[in-house]
C-alpha positions in Angstrom: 17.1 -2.0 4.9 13.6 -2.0 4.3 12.3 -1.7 0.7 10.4 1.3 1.6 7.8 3.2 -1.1 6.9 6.1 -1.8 3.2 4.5 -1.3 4.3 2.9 1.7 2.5 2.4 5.2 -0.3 3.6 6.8 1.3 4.6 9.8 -1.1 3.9 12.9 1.0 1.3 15.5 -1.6 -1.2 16.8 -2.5 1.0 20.1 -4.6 2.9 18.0 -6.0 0.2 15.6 -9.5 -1.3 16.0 -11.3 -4.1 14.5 -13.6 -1.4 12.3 -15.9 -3.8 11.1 -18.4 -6.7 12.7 -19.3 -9.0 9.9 -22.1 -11.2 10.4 -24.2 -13.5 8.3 -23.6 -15.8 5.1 -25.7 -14.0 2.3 -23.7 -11.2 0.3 -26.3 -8.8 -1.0 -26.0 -6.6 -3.7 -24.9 -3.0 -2.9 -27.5 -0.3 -3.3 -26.6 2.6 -5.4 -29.2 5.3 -4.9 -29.8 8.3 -7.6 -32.2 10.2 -8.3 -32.0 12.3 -11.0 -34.4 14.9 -11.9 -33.7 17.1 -15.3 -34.0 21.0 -13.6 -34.0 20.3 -10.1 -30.7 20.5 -8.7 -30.0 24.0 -7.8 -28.0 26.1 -5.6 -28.1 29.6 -4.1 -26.3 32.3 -5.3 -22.6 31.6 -3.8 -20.1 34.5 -3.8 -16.5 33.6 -4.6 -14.3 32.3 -2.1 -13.4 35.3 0.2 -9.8 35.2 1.3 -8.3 37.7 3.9 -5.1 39.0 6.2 -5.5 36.2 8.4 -3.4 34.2 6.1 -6.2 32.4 4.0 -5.4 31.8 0.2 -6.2 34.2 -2.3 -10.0 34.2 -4.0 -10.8 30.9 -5.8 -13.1 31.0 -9.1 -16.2 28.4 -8.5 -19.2 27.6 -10.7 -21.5 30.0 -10.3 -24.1 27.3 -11.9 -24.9 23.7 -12.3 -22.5 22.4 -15.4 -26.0 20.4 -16.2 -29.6 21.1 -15.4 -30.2 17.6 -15.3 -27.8 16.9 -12.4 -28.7 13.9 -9.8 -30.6 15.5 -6.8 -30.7 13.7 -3.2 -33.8 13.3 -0.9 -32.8 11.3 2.1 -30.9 11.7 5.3 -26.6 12.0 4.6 -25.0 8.7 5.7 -27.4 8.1 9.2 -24.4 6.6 11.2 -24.6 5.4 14.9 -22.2 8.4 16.3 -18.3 7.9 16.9 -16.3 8.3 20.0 -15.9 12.3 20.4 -12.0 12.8 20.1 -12.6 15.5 23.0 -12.8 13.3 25.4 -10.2 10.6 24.5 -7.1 10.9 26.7 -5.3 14.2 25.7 -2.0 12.1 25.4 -0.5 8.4 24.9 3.1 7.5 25.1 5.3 6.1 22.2 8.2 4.4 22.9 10.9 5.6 20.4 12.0 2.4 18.0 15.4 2.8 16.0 15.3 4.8 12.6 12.5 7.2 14.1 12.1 10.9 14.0 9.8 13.5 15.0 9.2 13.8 11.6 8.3 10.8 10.8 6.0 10.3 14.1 4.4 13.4 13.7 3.1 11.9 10.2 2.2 8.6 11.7 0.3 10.3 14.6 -1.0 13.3 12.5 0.9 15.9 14.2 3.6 18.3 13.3 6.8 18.9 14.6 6.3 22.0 16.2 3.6 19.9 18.2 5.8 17.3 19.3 8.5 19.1 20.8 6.3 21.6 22.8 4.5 18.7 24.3 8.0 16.8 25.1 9.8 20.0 26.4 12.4 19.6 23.3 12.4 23.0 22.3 14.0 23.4 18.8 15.8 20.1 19.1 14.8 17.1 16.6 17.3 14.3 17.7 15.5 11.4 19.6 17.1 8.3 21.1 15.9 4.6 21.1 13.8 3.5 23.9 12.7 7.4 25.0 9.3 8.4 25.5 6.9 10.7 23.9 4.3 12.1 24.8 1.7 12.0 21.4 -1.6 14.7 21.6 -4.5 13.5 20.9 -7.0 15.4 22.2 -9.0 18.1 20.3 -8.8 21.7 21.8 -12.7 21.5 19.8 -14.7 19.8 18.1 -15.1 20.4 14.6 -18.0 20.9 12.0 -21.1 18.8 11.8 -21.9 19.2 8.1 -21.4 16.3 6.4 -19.6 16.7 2.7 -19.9 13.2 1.4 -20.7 10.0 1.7 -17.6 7.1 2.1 -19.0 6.0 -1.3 -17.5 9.3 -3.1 -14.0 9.4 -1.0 -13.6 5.2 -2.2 -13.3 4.9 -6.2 -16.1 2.5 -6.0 -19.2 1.6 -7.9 -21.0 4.8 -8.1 -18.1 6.1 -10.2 -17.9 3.3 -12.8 -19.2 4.9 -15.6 -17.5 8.2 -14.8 -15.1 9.7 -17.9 -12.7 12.1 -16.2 -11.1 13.1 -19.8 -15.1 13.3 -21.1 -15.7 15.6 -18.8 -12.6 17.5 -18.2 -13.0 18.2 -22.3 -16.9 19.1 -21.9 -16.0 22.1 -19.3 -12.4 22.9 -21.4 -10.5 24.4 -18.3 -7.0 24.6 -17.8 -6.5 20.7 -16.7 -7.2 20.2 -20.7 -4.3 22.0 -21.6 -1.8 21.0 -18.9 1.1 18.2 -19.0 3.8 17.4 -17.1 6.5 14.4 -17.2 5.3 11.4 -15.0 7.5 8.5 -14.1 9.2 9.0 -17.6 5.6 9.5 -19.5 4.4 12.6 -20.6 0.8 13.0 -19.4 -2.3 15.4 -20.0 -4.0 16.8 -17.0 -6.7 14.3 -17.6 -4.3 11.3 -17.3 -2.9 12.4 -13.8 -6.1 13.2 -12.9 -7.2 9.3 -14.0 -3.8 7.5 -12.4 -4.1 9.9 -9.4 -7.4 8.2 -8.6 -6.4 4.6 -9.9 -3.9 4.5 -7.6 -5.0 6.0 -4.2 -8.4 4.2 -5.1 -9.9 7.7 -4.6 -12.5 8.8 -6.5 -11.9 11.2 -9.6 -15.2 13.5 -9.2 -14.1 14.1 -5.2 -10.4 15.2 -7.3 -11.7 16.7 -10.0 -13.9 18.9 -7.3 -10.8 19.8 -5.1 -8.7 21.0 -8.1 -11.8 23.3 -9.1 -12.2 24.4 -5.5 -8.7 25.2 -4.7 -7.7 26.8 -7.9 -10.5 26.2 -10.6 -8.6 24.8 -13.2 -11.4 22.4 -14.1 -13.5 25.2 -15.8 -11.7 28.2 -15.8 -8.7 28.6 -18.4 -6.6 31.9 -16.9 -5.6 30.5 -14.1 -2.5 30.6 -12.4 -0.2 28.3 -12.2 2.8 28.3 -9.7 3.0 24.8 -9.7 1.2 24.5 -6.3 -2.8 24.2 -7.0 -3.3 22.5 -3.7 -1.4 24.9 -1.9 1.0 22.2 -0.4 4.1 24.1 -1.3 6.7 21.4 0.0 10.1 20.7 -2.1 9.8 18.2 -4.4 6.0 18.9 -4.4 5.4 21.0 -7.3 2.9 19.8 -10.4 -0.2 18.2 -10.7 0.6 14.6 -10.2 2.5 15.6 -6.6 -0.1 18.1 -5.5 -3.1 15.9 -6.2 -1.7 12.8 -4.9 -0.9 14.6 -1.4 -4.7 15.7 -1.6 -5.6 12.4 -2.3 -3.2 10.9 0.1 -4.7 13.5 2.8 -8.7 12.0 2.0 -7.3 8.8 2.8 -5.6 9.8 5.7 -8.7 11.1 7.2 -10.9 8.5 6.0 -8.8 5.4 7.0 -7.6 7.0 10.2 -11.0 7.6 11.2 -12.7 4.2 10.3 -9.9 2.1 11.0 -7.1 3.7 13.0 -8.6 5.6 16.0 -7.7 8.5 15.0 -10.0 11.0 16.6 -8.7 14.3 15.9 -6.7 16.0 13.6 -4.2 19.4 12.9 -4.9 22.3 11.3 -2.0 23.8 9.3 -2.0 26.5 11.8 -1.5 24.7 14.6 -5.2 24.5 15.8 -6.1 20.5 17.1 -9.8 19.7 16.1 -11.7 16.6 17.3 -13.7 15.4 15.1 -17.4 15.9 15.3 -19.3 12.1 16.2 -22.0 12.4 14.1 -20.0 12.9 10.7 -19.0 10.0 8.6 -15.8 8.8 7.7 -15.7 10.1 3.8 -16.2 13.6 5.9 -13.6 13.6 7.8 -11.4 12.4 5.2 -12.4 15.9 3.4 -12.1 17.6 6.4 -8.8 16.7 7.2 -7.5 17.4 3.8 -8.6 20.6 4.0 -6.6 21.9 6.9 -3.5 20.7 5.9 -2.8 22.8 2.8 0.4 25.5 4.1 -2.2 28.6 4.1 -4.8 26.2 6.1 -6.2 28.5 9.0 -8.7 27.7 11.4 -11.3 30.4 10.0 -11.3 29.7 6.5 -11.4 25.9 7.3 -14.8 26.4 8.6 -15.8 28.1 5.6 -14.5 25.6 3.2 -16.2 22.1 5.1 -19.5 24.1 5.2 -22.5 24.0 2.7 -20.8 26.7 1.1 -17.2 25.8 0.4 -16.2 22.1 -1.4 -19.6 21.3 -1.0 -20.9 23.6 -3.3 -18.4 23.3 -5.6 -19.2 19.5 -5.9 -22.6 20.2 -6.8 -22.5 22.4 -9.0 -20.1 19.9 -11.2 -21.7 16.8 -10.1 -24.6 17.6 -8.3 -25.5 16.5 -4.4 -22.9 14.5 -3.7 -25.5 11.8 -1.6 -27.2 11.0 -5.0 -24.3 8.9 -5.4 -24.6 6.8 -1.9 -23.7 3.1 -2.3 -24.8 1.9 0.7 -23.2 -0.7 2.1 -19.4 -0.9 0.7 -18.9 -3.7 2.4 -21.6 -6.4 2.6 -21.7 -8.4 6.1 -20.1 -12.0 6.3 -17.4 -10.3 3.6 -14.9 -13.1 2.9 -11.7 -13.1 0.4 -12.6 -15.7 -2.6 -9.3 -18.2 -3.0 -6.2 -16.6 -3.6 -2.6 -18.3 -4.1 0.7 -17.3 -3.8 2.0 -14.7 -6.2 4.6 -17.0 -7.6 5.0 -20.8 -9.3 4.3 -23.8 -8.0 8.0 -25.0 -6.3 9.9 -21.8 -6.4 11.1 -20.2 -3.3 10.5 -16.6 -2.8 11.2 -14.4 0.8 8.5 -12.4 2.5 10.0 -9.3 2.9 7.1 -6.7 4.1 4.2 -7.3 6.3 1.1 -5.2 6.2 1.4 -1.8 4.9 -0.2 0.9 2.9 -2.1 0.1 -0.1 -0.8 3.3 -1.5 0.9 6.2 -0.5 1.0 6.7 3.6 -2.7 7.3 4.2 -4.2 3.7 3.0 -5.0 1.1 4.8 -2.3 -1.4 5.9 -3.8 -3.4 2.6 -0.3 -4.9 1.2 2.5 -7.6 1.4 6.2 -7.7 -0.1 7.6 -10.9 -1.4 11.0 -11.0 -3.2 12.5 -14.0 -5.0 14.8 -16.4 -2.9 18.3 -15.7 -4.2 17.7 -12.0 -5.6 20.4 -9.2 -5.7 19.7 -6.2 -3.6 18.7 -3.1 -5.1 17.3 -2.4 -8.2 18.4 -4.8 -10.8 16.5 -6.7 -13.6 15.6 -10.6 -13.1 13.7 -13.5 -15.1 11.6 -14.5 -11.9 7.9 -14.4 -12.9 5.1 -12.8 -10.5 1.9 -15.0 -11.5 -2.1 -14.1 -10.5 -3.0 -14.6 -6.9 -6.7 -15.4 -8.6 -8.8 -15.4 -11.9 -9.6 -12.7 -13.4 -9.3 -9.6 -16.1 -6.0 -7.4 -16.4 -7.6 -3.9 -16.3 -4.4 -1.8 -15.7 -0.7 -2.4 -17.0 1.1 0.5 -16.8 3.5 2.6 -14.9 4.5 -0.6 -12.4 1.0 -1.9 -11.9 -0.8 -4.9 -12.8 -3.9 -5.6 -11.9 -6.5 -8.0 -12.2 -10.5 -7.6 -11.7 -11.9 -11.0 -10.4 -15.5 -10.3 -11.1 -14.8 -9.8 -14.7 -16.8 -6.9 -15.4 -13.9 -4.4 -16.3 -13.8 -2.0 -13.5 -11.4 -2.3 -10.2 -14.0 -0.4 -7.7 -17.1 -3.5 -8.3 -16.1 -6.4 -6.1 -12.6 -7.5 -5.9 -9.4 -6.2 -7.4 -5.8 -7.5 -6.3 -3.1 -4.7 -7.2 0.6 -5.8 -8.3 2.9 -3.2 -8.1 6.4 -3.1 -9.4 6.1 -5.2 -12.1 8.8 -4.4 -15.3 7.6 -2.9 -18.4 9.5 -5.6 -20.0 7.6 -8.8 -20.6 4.4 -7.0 -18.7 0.9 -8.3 -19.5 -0.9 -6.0 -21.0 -4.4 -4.5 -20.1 -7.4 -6.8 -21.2 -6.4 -10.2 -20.8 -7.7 -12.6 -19.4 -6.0 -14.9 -16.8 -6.6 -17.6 -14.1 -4.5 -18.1 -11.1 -1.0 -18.4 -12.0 -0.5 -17.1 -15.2 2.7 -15.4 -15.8 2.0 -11.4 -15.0 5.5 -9.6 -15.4 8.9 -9.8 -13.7 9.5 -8.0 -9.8 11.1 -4.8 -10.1 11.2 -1.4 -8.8 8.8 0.4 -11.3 6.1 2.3 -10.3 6.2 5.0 -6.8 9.1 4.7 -5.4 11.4 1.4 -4.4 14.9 0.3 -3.2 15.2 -3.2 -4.1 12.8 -5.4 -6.2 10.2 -7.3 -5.2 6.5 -7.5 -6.0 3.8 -5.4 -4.0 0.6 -7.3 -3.5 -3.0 -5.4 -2.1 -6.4 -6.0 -2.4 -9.7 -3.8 -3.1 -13.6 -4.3 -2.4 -15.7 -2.0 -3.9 -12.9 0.6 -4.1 -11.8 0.5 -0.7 -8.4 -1.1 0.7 -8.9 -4.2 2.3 -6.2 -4.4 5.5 -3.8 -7.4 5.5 -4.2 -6.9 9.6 -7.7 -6.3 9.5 -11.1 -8.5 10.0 -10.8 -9.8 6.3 -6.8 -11.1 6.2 -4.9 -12.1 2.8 -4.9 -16.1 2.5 -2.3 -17.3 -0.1 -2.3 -20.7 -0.2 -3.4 -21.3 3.2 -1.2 -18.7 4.2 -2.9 -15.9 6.9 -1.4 -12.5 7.1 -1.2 -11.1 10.5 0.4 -7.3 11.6 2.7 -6.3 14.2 1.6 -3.3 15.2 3.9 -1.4 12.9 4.6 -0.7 9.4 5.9 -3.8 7.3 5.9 -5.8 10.8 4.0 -9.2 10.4 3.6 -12.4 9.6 2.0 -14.9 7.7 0.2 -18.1 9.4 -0.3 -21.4 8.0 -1.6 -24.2 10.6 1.6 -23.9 13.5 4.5 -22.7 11.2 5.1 -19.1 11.6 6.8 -16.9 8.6 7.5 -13.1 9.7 8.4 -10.8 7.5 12.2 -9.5 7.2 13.8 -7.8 4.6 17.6 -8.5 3.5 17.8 -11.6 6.0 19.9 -14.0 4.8 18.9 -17.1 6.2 15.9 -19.5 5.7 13.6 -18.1 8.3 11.7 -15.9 5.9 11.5 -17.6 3.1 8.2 -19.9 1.5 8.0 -22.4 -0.8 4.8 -22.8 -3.6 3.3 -25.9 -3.6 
């Protein structure tokens, strides 16, 4: 069975992917970070409260009814000029999917951004949820509108990229001395602050904290109010086995990325309201945008009406500037420089061992990344969850900036922060024998031992995904891992790959037992 994570795929099958990027040219220049900060300037109209009705909109939430600073960046150009998308109202309002085994409408209506309910009208199924390899659905895709034009941020404030490197989330969380302060809750077997989830919510979605810290305020202001109240739901998402801070904000997190990679790299071209309403999205927005957008109809209470209140100039927006000011200040423009290329990388484990690729390209983190990771277990290793002296080593040079809850991982630029340049993620590694944060390493220096720390995982194995500039870089995409010569290639499907290396052929296969998987380090 398939070592499946909590922070597993991101579930677009290779009908819907597209090559999201034309990269051109030799020179890498320097990202440009504009701001523009002006001590008085940043101001916004008077902004009544959140009004929530009988239409099944959420009750009032408390706002800033003022800038925190006066001296808040202000923005004077045009918001993210992008050539326009294709306009999701006039894809085709349907494409087939051809059921594979293990599949259900739940689980397709997350990988297409449906819901159930929308599935089985469109199929005729009526209240029936049992599906049967090889039959064929019919998927909507197809807006019944289009949605708003107003564009909420750039893509450089959904990524936890440059812009937010000098960003404190506990500095400023304890300046404004709201609820989040106060609040803690058991993570993983650590007790954590509000602060702290706030921090290894956006460490590990690689979103970025002042887009979180500005939902949490929006949706329940517990960022600068302190009676607030708290049913355990702040996001609204009220799903079992949802409830708390670190669950709600990472399916808000989870839902930005949803958007945002769906958008930019999946084809997706609309997307469900909680109330059933289909919205294309508009083709002049940008992809951070959508992301929002999409996040905000999917909370349980989500209705059509308030959705357009809360993606206007009044709703998140607002909220964002009075914190942080206009959120375009912050533009780093581009992410991704052209003729992007992956600086040497090697495989994750010593020189003559045998280890066993055991998951092609998948999420990053959580089911809304990009398809940014691969699995590798060691040759020889016990199912399930047990502990072993196999060593996972650095893919690369670099500075250990995180080790903690499962995660390693390294910084190759050196300058201390994961969302400047490149970052390689190692997840699962054991507490025991761990590296810790701050050292220095070159490639294949002992890191930690495979486990199944950190998220959610059956069997152990190490977890392996890249960052540029805070954004995941696909494993299937226009910028592939190479490991020792090793090129990763996707399927089409979660986990489903390969990796290349001149005419042999290695695809990916969890619990074979044979030699067909498996890859020696030279």
């Amino acid at each position: 069975m398939q070592a499946m994570e909590k922070k597993s795929s991101f579930q677009f099958t290779r009908l819907f992917l597209l090559i999201f990027f034309s990269l051109a040219g030799c020179e890498r220049p320097d990202p440009t970070v504009t701001i523009v900060a002006s001590p008085g300037a940043f101001t916004m109209p008077p902004t009544p409260l959140v009004t929530r009705n009988s239409e099944g909109l959420l009750p009032p939430t408390p706002i800033l009814q003022q800038p925190v600073s006066s001296a808040l960046p202000t923005y004077l150009g045009t918001p993210t000029p992008d050539a326009p998308h294709a306009a999701g109202e006039n894809s085709e309002p349907f494409i087939s999917h051809t059921v594979n085994a293990g599949e259900t409408l739940g689980y397709l209506a997350q990988v297409y951004g449906s819901s159930v309910e929308e599935l089985q009208t469109a199929n005729q199924l009526g209240g029936s949820d049992l599906l049967y390899v090889g039959q064929v659905l019919q998927i909507p895709t197809q807006g019944q509108t289009v949605g708003s034009s107003f564009k909420i941020i750039p893509d450089s404030e959904l990524v936890y990229g440059p812009a937010a490197k000098d960003f404190d989330v506990r500095g400023f969380a304890v300046q404004l001395n709201g609820y989040l302060v106060t609040y803690s809750e058991a993570v993983e077997g650590q007790w954590l602050d509000g602060p702290a989830i706030v921090q290894l919510v956006a460490d590990r979605h690689s979103v970025n904290p002042r887009l979180l810290l500005a939902v949490l305020e929006y949706r329940a202001g517990w960022v600068t109010q302190t009676a607030v109240t708290d049913d355990g739901y702040p996001m609204g998402y009220r799903q079992p086995n949802y409830d708390g801070l670190y669950f709600q904000l990472s399916w808000a997190a989870n839902q930005l990325n949803w958007g945002f990679y769906g958008r930019s790299e999946g084809g997706m071209t609309s997307f469900l309201i909680n109330d059933g309403t289909r919205l294309a999205f508009e083709p002049t927005i940008n992809d951070g945008t959508a992301g929002v957008q999409n996040m905000l109809g999917a909370h349980d209470g989500a209705t059509y009406a308030g959705w357009q209140q809360d993606v206007g100039p009044d709703g998140l927006f607002a909220t964002f500037g009075r914190l942080f000011g206009n959120p375009f200040a912050y533009t780093v423009d581009p992410l991704w420089p052209a003729g992007m290329t992956q600086p040497p990388m090697q495989l994750p484990w010593a020189s003559g061992e045998t280890w066993r690729f055991t998951g092609g390209p998948h999420g990053g983190w959580n089911t809304g990344s990009a398809w940014a990771a691969l699995d590798f277990a060691p040759d020889g290793a016990l199912q399930g969850c047990v502990e072993t002296d196999a060593w996972v080593t650095a893919v690369a040079d670099g500075r250990v900036v995180r080790s903690d809850l499962g995660a390693v991982v390294v910084d190759l630029d050196g300058d201390g922060f994961v969302g400047t340049g490149w970052a390689v993620l190692h997840m699962h590694l054991a507490s025991r024998d761990r590296i810790p944060a701050g050292t220095i390493v070159q490639a294949g220096d002992r890191l930690g031992h495979p486990s199944c720390e950190g998220g959610f995982s059956n069997a152990l194995h190490v977890h392996l995904a890249r960052m540029f500039n805070g954004r995941w870089v696909a494993a299937d995409g226009a910028v592939p891992f190479v490991l020792s010569g090793w090129v990763s290639q996707g399927f089409g499907s979660e986990y489903d790959g390969a990796l290349v290396r001149g005419s042999t052929v290695i695809e990916a296969c969890d619990g074979c037992r044979e030699q067909e998987n498996t890859i020696t380090a030279e």
